[in-house]
C-alpha positions as CSV (number, residue, x, y, z in Angstrom):
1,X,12.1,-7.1,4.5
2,X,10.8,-6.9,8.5
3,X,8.2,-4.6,9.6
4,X,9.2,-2.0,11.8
5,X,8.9,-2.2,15.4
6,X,6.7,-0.2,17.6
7,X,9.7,0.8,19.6
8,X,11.5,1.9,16.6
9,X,8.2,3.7,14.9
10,X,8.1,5.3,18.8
11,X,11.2,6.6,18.4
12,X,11.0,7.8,15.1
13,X,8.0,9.9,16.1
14,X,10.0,11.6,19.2
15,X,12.9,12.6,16.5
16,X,10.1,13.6,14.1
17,X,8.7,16.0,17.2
18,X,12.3,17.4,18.4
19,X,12.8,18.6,14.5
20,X,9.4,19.7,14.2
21,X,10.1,22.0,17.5
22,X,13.4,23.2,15.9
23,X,12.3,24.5,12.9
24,X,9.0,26.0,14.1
25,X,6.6,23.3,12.6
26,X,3.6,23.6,14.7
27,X,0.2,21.1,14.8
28,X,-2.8,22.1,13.0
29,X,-5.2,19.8,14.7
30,X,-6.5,18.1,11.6
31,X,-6.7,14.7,11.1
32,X,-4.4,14.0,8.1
33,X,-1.9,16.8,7.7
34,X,-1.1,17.4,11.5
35,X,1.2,19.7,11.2
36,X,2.0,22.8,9.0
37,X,5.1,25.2,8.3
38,X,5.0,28.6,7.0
39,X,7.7,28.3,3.6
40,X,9.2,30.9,1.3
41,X,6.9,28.2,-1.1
42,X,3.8,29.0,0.3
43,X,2.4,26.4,3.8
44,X,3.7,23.4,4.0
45,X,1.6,20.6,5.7
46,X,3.0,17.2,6.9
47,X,2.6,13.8,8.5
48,X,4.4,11.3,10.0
49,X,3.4,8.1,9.5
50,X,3.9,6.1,12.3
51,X,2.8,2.4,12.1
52,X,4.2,-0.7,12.1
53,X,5.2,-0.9,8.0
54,X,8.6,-1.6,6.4
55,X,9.7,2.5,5.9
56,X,9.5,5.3,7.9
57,X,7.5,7.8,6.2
58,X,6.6,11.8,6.3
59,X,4.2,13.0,4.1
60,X,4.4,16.9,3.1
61,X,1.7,18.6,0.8
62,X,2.5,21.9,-0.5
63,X,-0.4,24.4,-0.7
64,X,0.8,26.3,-3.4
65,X,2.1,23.3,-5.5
66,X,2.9,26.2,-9.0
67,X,5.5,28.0,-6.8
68,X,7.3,24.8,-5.0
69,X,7.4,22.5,-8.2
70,X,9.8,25.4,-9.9
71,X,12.6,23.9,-7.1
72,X,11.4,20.5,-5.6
73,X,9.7,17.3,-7.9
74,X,6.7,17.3,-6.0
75,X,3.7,16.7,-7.8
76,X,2.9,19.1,-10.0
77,X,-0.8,19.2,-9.2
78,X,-1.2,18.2,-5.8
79,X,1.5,19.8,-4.0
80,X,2.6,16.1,-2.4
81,X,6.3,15.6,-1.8
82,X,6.9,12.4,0.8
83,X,9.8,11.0,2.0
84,X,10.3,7.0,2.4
85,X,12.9,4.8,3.6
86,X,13.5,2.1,5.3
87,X,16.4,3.7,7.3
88,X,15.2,5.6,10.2
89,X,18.1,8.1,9.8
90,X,18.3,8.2,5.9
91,X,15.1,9.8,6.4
92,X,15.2,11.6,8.6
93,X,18.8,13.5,7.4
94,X,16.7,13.6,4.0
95,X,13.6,15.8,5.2
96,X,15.9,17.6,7.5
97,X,18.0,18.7,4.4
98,X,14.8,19.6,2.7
99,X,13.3,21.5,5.3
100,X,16.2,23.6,5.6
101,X,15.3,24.4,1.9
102,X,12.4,25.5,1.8
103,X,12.2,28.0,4.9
């Protein structure tokens, strides 16, 4: 398996940004978590991991982890539901679909 190349971890982050501006995910300004949505589950924080590794990545932690584990399998205590793959689109389509879930 081949890393994934800056140019390609560059443009995952630009398509990460345009859905983030679409659905009204806004930054947060911490250093983890960066960014944070407002969800019929309680907030929603998330990160996209953007360095030269063999998936892309977006990490999402849910605040209130007793309401959102009744309809996604994120972990039970911590609230974390990621999504990996090493198909830039695959994962994208993937947290798309899942963010049109939960607001």
């Amino acid at each position: 398996m081949r890393k994934i190349s800056k140019v390609n971890n560059k443009k995952f982050k630009k398509k990460c940004m345009e859905m983030f501006n679409k659905y009204g995910i806004t930054e947060t300004g911490s250093n983890f978590y960066e960014y944070q949505l407002d969800t019929q589950y309680g907030l929603l924080r998330l990160s996209v991991h953007d360095e030269e590794i063999f998936t892309y990545s977006i990490f999402t932690r849910f605040d209130e982890p007793e309401k959102a584990k009744e309809k996604f399998a994120c972990n039970p205590y911590s609230g974390k539901y990621n999504f990996h793959c090493a198909d830039m689109e695959t994962t994208l389509n993937s947290f798309e679909r899942f963010i049109k879930e939960v607001i």
